[in-house]
N, CA, C and O atoms as CSV, one atom per row, in Angstrom:
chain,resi,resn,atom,element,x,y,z
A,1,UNK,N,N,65.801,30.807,-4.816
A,1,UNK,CA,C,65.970,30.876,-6.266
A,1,UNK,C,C,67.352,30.367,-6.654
A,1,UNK,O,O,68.263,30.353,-5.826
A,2,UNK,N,N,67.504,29.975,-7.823
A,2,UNK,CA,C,69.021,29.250,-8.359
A,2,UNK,C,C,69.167,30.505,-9.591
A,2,UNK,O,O,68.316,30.892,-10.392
A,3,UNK,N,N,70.120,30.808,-9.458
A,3,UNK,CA,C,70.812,31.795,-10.477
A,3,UNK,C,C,72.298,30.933,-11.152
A,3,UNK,O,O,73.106,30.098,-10.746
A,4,UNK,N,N,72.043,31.740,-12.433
A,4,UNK,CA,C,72.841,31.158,-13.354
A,4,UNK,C,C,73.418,32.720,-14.229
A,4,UNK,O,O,72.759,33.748,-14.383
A,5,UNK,N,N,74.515,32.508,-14.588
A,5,UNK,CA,C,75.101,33.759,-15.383
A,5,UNK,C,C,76.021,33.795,-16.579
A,5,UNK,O,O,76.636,32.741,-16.742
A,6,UNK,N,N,76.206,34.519,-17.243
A,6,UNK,CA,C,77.435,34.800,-18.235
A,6,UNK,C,C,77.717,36.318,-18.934
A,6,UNK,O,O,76.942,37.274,-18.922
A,7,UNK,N,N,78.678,36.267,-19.371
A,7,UNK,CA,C,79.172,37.109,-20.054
A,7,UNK,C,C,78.847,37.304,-21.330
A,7,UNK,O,O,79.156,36.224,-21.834
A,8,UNK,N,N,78.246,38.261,-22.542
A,8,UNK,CA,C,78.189,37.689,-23.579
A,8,UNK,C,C,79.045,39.183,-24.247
A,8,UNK,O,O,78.840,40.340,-23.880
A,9,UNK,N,N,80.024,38.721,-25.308
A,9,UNK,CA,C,80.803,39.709,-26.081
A,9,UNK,C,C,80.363,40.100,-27.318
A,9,UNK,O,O,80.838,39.799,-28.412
A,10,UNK,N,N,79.279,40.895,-27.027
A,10,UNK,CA,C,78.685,41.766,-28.235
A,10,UNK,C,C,77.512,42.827,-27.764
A,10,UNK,O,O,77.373,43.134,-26.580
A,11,UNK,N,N,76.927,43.199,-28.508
A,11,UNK,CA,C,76.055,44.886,-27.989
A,11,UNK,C,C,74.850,43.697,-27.329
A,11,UNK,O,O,74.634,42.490,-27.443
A,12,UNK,N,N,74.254,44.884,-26.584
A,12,UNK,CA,C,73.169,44.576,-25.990
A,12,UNK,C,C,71.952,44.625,-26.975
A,12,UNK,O,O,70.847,44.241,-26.590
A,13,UNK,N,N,72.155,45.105,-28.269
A,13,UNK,CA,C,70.878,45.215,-29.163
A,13,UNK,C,C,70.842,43.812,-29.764
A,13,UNK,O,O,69.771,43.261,-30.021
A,14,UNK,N,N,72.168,43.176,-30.010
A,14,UNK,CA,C,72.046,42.103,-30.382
A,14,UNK,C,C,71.700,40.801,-29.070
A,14,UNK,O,O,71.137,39.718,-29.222
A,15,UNK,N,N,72.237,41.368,-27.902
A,15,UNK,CA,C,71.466,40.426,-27.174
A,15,UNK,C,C,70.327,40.047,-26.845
A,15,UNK,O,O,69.985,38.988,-26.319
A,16,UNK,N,N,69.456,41.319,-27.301
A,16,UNK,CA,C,67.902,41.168,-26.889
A,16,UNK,C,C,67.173,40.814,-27.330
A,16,UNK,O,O,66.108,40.267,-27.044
A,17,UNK,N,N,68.255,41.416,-29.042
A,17,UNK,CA,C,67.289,40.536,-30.660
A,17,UNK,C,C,67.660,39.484,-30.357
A,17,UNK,O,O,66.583,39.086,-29.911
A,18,UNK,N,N,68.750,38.125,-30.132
A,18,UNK,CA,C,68.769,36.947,-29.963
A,18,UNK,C,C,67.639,36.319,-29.267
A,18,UNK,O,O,66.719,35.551,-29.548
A,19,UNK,N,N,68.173,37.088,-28.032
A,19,UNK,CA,C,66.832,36.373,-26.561
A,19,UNK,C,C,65.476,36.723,-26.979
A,19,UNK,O,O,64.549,36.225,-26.340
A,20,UNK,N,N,65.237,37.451,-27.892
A,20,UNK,CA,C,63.550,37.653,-27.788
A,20,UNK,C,C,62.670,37.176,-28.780
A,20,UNK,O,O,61.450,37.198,-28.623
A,21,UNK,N,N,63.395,36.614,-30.106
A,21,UNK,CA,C,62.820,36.701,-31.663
A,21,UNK,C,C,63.091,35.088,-31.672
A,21,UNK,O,O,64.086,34.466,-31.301
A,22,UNK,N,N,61.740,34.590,-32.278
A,22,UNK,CA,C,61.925,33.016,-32.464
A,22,UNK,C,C,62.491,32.714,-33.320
A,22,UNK,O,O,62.569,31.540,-32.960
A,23,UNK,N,N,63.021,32.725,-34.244
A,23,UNK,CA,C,63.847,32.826,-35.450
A,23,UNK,C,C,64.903,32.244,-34.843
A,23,UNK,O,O,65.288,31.117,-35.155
A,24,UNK,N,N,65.618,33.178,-33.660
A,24,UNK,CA,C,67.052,32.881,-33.291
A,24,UNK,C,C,66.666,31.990,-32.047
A,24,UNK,O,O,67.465,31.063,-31.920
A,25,UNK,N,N,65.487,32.009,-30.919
A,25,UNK,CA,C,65.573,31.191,-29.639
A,25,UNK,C,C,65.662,29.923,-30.692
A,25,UNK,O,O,66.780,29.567,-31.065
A,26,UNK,N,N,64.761,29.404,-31.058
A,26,UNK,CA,C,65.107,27.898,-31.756
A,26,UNK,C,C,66.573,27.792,-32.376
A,26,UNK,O,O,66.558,26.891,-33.216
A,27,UNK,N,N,68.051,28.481,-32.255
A,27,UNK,CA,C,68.808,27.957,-32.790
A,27,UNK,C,C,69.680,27.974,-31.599
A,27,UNK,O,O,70.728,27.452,-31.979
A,28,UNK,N,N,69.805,28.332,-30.238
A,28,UNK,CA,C,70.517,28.027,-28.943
A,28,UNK,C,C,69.801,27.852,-27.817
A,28,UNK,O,O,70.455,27.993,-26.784
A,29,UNK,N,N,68.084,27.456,-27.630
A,29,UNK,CA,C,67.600,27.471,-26.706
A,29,UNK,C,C,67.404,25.732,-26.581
A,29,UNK,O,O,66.510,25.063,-27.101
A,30,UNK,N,N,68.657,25.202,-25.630
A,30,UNK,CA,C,68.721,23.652,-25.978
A,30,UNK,C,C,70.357,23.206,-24.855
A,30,UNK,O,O,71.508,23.558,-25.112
A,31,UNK,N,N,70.013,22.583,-23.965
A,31,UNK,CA,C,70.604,21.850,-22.793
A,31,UNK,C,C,71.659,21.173,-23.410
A,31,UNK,O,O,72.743,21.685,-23.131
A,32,UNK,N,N,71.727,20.213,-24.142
A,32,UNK,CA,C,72.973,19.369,-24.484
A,32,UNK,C,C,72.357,19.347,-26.432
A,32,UNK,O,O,71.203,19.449,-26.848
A,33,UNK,N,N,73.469,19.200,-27.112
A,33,UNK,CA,C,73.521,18.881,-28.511
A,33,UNK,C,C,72.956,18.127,-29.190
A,33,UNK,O,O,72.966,18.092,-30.420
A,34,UNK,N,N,71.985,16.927,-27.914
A,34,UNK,CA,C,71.144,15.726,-28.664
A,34,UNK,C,C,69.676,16.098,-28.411
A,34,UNK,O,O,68.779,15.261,-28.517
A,35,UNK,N,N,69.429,17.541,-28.032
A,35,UNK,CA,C,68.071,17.961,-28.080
A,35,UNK,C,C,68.229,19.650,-28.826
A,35,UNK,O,O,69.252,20.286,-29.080
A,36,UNK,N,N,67.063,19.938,-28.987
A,36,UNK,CA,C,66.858,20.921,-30.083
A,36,UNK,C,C,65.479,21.710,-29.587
A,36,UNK,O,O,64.774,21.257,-28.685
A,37,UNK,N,N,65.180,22.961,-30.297
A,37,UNK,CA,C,63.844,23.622,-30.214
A,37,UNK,C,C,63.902,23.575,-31.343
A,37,UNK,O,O,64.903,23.903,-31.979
A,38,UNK,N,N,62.855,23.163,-31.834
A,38,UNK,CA,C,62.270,23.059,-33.275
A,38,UNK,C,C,61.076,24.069,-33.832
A,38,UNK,O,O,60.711,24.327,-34.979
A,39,UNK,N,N,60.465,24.689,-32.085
A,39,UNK,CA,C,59.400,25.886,-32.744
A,39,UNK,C,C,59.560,26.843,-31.098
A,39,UNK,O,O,59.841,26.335,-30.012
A,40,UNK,N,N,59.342,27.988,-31.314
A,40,UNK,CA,C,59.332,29.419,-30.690
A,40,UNK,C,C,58.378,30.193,-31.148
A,40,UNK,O,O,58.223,30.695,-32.261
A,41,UNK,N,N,57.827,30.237,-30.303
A,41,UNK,CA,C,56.922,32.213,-30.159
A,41,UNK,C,C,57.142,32.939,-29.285
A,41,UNK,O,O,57.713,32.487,-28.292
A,42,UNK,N,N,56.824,34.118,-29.334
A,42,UNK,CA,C,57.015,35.088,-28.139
A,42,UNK,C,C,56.167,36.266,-28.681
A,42,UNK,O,O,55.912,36.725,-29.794
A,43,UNK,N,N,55.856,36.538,-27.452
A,43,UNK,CA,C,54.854,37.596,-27.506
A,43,UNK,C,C,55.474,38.903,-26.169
A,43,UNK,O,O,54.560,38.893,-25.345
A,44,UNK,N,N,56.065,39.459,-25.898
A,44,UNK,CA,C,57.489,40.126,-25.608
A,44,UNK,C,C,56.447,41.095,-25.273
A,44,UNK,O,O,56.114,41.825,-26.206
A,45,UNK,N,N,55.720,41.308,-23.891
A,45,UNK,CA,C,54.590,42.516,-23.271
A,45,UNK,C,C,54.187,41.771,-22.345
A,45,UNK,O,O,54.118,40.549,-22.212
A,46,UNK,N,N,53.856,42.869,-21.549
A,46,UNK,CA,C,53.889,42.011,-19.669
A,46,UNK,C,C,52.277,41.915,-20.210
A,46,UNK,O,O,51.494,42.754,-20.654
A,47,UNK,N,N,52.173,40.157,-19.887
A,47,UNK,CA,C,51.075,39.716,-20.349
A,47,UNK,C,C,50.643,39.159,-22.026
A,47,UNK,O,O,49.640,38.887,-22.686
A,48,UNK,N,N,51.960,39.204,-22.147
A,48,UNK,CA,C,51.755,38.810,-23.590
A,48,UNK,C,C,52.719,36.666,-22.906
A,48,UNK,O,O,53.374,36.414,-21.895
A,49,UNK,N,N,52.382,35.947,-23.808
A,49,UNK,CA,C,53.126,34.749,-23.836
A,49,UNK,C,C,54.121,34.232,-24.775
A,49,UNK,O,O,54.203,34.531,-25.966
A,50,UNK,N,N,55.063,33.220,-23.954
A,50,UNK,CA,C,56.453,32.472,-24.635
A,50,UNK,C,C,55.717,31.042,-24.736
A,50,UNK,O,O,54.835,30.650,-23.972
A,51,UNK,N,N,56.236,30.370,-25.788
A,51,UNK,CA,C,56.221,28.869,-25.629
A,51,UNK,C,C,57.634,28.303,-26.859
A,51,UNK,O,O,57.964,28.815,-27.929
A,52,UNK,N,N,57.990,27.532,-26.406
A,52,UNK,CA,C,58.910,26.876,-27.256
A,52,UNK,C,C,58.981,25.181,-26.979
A,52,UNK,O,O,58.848,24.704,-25.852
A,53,UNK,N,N,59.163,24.546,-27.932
A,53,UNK,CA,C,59.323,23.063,-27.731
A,53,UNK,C,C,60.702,22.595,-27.897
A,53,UNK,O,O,61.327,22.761,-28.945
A,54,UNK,N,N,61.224,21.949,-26.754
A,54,UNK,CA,C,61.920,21.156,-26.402
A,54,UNK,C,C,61.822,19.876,-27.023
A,54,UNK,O,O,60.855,19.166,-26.750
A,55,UNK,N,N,62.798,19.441,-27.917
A,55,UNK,CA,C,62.487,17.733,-28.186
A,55,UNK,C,C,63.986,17.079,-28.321
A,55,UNK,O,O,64.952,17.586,-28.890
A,56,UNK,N,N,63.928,15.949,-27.716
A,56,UNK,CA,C,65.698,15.160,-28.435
A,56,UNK,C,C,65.099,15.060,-29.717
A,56,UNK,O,O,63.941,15.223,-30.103
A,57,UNK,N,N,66.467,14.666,-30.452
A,57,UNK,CA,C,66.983,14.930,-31.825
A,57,UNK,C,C,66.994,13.662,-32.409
A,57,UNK,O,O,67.448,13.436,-33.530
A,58,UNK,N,N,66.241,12.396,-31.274
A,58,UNK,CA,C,65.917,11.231,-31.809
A,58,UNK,C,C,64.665,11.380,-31.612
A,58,UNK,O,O,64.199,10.312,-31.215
A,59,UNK,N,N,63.608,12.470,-31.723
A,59,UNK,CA,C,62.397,12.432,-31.200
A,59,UNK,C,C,61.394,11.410,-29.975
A,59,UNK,O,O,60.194,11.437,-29.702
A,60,UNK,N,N,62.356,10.701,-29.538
A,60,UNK,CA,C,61.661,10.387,-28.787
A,60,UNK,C,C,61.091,10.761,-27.200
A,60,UNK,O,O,60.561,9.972,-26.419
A,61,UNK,N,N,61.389,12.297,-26.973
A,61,UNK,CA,C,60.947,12.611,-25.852
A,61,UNK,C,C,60.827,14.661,-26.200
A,61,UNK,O,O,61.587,15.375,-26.855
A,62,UNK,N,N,59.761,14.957,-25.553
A,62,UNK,CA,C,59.935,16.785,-25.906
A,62,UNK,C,C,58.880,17.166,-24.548
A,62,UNK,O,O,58.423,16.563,-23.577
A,63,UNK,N,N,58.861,17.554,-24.713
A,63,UNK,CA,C,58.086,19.276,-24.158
A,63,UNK,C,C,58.091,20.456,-24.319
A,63,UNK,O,O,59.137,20.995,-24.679
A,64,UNK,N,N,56.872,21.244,-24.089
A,64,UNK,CA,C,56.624,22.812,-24.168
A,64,UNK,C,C,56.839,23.354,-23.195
A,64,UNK,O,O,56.197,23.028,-22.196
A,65,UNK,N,N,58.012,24.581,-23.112
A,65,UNK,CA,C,58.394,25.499,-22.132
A,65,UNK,C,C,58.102,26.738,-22.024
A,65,UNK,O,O,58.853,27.633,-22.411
A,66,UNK,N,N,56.783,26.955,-21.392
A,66,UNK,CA,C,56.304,28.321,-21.685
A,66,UNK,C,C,55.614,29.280,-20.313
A,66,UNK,O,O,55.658,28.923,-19.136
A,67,UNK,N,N,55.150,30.230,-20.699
A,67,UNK,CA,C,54.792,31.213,-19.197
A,67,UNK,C,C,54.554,32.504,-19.855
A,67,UNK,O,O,54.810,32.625,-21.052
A,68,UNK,N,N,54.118,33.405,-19.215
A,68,UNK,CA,C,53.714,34.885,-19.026
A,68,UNK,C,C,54.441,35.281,-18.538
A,68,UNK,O,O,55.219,34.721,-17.766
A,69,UNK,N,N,54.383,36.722,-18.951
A,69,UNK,CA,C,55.474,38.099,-18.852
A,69,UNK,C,C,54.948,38.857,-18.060
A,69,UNK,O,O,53.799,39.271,-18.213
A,70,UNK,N,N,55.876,39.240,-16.848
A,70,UNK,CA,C,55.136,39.991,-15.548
A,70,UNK,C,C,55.895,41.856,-15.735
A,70,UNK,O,O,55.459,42.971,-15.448
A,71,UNK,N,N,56.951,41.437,-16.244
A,71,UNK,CA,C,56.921,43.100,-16.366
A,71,UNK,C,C,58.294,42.529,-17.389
A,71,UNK,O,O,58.811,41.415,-17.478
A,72,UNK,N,N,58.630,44.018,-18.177
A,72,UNK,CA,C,59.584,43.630,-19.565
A,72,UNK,C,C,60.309,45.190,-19.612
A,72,UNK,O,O,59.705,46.215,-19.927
A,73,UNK,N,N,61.467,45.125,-19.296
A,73,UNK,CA,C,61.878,46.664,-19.528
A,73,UNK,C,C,63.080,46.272,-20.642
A,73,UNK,O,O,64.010,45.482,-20.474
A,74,UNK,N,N,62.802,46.984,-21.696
A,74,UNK,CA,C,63.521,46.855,-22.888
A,74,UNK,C,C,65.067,46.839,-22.997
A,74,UNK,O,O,65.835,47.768,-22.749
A,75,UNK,N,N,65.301,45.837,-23.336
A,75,UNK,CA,C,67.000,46.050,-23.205
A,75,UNK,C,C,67.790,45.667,-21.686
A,75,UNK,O,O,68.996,45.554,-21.464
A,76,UNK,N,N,66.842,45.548,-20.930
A,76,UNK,CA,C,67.468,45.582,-19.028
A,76,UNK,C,C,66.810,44.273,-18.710
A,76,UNK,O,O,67.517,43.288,-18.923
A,77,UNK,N,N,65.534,44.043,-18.218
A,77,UNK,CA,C,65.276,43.194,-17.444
A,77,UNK,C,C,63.865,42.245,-18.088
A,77,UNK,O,O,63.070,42.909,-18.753
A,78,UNK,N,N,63.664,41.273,-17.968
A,78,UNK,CA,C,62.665,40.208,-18.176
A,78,UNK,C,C,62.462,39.439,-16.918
A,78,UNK,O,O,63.366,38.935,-16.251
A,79,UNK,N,N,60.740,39.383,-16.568
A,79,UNK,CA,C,60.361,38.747,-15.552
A,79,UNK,C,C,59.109,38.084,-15.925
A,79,UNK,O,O,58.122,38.648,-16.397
A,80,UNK,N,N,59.270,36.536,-15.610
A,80,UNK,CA,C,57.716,35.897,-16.192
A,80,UNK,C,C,57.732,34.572,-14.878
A,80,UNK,O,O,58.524,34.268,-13.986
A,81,UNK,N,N,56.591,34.116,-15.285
A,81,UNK,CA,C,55.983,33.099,-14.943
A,81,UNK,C,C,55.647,31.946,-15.516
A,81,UNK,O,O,54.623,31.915,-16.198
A,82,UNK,N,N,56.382,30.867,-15.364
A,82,UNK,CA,C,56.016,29.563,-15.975
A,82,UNK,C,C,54.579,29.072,-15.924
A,82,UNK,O,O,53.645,29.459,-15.222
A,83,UNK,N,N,54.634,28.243,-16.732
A,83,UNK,CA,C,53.181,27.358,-16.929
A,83,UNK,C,C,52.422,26.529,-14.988
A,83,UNK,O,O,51.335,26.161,-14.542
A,84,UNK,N,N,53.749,26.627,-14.535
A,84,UNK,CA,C,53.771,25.971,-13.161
A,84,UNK,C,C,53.414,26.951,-11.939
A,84,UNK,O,O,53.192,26.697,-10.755
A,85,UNK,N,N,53.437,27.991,-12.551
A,85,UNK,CA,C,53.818,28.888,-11.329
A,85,UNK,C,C,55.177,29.565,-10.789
A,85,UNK,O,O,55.395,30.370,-9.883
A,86,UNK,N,N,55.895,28.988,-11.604
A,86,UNK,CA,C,57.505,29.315,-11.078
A,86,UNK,C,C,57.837,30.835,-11.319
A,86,UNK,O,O,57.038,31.347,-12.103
A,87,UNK,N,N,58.588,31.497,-10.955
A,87,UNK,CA,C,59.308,33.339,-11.265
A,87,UNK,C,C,60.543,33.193,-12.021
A,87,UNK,O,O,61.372,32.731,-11.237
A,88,UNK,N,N,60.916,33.317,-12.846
A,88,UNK,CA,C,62.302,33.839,-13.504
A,88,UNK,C,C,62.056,35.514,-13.607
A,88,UNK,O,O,60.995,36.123,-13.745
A,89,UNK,N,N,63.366,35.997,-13.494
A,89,UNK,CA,C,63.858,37.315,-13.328
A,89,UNK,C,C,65.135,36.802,-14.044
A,89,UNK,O,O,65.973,36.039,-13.565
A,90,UNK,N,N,65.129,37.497,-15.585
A,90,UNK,CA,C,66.511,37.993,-16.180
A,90,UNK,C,C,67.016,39.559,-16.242
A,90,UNK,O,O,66.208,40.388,-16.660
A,91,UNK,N,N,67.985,39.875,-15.944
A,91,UNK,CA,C,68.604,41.088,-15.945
A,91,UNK,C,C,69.472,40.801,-17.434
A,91,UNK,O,O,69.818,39.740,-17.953
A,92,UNK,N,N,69.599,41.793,-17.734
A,92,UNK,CA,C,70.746,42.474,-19.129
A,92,UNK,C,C,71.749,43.775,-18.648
A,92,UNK,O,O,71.278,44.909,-18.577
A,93,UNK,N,N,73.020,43.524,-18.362
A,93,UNK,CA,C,73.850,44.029,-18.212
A,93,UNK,C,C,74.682,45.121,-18.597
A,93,UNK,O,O,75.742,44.839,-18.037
A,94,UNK,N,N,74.877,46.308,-19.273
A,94,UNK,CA,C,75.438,46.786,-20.597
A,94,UNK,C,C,76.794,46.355,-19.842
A,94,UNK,O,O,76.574,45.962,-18.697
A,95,UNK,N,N,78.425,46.339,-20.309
A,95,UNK,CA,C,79.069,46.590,-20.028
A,95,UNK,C,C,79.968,47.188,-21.164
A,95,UNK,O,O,79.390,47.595,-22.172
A,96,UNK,N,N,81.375,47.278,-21.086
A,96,UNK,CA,C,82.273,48.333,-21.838
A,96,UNK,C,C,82.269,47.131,-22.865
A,96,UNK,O,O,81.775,47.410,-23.957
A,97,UNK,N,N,82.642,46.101,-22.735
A,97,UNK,CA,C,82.488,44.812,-23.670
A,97,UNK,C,C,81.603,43.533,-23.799
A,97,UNK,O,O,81.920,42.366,-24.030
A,98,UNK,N,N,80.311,44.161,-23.563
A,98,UNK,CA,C,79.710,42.792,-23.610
A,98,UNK,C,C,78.471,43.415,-22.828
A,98,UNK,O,O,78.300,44.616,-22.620
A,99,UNK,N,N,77.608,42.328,-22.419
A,99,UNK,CA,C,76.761,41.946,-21.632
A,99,UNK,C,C,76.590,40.909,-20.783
A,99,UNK,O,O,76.704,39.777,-21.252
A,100,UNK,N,N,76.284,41.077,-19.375
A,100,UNK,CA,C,75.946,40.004,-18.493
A,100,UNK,C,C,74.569,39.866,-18.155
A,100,UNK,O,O,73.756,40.632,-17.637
A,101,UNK,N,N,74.518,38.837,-18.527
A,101,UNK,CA,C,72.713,37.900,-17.832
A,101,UNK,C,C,73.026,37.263,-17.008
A,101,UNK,O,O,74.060,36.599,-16.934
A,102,UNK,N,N,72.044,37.376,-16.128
A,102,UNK,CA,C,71.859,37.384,-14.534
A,102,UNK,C,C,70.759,36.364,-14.748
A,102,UNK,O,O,69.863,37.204,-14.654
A,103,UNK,N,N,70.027,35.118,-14.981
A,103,UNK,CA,C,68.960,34.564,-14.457
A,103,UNK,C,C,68.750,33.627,-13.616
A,103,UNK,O,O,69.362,32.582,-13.394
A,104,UNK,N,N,67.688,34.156,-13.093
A,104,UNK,CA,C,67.196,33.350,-11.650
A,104,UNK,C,C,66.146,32.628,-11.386
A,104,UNK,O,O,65.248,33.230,-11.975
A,105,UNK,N,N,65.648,31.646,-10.833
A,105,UNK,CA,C,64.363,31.130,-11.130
A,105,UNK,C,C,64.759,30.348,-10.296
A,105,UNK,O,O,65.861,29.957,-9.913
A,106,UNK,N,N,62.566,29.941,-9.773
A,106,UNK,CA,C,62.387,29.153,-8.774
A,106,UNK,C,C,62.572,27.526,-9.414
A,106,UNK,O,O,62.390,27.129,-10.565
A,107,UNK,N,N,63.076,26.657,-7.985
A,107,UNK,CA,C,63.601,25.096,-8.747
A,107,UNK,C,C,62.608,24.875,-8.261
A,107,UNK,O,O,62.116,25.364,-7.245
A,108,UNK,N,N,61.863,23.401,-9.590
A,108,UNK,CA,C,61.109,22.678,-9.260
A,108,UNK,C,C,61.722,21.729,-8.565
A,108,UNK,O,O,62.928,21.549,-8.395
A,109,UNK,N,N,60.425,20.886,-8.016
A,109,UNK,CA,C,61.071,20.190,-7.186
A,109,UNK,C,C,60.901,18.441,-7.646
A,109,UNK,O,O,60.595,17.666,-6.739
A,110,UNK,N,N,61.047,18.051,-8.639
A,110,UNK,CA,C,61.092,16.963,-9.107
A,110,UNK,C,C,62.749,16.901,-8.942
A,110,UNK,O,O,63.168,16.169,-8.046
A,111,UNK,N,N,63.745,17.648,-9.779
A,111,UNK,CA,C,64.686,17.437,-10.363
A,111,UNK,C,C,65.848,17.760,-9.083
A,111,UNK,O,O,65.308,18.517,-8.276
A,112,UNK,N,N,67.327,17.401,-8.644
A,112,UNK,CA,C,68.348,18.463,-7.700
A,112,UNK,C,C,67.831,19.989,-8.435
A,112,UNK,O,O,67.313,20.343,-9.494
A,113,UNK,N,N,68.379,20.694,-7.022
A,113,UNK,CA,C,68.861,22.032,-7.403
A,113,UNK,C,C,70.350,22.035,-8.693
A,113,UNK,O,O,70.353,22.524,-9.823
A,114,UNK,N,N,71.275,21.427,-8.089
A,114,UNK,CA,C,71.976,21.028,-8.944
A,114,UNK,C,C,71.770,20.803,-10.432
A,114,UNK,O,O,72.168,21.539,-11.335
A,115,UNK,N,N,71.238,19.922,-10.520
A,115,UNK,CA,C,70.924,19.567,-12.082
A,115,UNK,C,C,69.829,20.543,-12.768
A,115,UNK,O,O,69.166,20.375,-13.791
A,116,UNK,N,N,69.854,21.224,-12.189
A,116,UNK,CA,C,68.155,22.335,-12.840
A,116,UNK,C,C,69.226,23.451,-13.056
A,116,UNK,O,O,69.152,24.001,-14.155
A,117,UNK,N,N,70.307,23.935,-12.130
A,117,UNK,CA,C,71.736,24.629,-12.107
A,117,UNK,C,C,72.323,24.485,-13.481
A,117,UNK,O,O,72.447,25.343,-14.354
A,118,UNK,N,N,72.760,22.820,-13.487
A,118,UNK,CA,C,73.796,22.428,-14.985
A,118,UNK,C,C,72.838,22.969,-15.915
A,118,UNK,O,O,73.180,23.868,-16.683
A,119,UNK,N,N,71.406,22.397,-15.914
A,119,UNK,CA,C,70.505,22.706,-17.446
A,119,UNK,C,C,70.380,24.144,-17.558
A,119,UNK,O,O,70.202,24.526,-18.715
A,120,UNK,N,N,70.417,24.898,-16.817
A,120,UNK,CA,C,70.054,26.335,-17.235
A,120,UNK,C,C,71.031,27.283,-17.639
A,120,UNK,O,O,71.044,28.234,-18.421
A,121,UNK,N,N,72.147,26.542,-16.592
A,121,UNK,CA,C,73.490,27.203,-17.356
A,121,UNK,C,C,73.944,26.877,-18.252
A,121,UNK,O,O,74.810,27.586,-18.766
A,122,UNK,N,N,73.495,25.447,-18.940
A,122,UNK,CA,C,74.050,25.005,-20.560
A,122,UNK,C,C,73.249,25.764,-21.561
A,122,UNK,O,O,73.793,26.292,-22.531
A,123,UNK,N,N,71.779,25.841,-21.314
A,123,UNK,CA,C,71.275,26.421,-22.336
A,123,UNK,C,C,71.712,28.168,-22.412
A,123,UNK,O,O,71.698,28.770,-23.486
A,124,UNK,N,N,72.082,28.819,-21.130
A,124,UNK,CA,C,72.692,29.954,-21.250
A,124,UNK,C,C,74.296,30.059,-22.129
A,124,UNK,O,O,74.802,30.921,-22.848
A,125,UNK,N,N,74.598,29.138,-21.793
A,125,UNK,CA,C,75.997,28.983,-22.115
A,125,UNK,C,C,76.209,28.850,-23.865
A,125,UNK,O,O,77.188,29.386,-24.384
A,126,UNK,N,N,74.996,27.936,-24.863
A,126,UNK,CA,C,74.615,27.797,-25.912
A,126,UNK,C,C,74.065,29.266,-26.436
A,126,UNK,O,O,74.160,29.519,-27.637
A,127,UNK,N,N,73.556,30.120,-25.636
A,127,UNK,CA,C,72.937,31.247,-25.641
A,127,UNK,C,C,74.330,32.034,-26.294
A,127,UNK,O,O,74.229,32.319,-27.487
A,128,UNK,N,N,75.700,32.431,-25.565
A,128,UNK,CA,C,76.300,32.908,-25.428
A,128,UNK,C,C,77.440,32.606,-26.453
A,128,UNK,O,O,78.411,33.352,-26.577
A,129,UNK,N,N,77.261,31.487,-27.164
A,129,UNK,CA,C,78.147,30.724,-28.591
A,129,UNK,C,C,77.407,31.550,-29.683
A,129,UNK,O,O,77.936,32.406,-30.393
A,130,UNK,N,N,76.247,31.208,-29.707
A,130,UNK,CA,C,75.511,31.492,-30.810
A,130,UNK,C,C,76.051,33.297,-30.594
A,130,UNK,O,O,76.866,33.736,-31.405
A,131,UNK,N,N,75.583,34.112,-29.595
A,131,UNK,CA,C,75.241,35.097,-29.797
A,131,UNK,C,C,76.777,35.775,-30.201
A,131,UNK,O,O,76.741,36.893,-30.714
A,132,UNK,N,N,77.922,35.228,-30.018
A,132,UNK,CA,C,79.175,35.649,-30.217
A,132,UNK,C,C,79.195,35.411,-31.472
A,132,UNK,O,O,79.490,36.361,-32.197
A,133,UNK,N,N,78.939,34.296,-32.006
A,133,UNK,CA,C,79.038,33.766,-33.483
A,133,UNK,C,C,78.708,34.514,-34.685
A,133,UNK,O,O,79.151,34.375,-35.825
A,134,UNK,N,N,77.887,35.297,-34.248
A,134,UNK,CA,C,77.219,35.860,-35.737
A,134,UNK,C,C,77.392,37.160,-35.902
A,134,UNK,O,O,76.971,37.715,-36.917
């Protein structure tokens, strides 16, 4: 598995409302600044489904990033399954200032480990602007 992490400086209620409500994934769920999510759902119950679309911001290229929820403990941990088969396991951290996310997930194997590394930690990293920001 490739794990990726950060720090985020604010409550954990607001981290979970960020990470879980499509409203807010479509405004930091996005790799570099010339692509965007333009639509989000979530259905947040082991067995309920995510999908969100990925597109550059010149439309000429997107995809849907989505999977099932294998178990969901409120506020702590998220575990699903991609459209592929793949496992992500996110943890939620409390700490005295902040929160740390922990996510991990299996690399496909089209792309480096590396570069599946940079993309997951940018869109975490976008995760962690927004969620300070507001």
């Amino acid at each position: 598995m490739i794990t990726v992490k950060c720090k985020v400086e604010t409550s954990i209620d607001e981290v979970w409302k960020f990470w879980t409500t499509p409203e807010h994934i479509t405004k930091w769920s996005y790799a570099s600044d010339d692509w965007h999510t333009p639509y989000a759902e979530n259905d947040l119950r082991v067995g309920g489904k995510f999908k969100s679309t990925m597109a550059s911001k010149d439309g000429t290229m997107s995809f849907d990033f989505e999977g099932e929820y294998t178990k969901v403990e409120n506020h702590s941990m998220i575990e699903y399954k991609m459209a592929d088969g793949r496992k992500v396991d996110i943890y939620f951290i409390s700490l005295e200032d902040g929160v740390e996310i922990i996510e991990s997930f299996d690399p496909e194997n089209v792309n480096s480990e590396e570069m599946q590394r940079e993309g997951w930690q940018a869109i975490l990293d976008n995760f962690k602007k927004y969620a300070e920001c507001l």
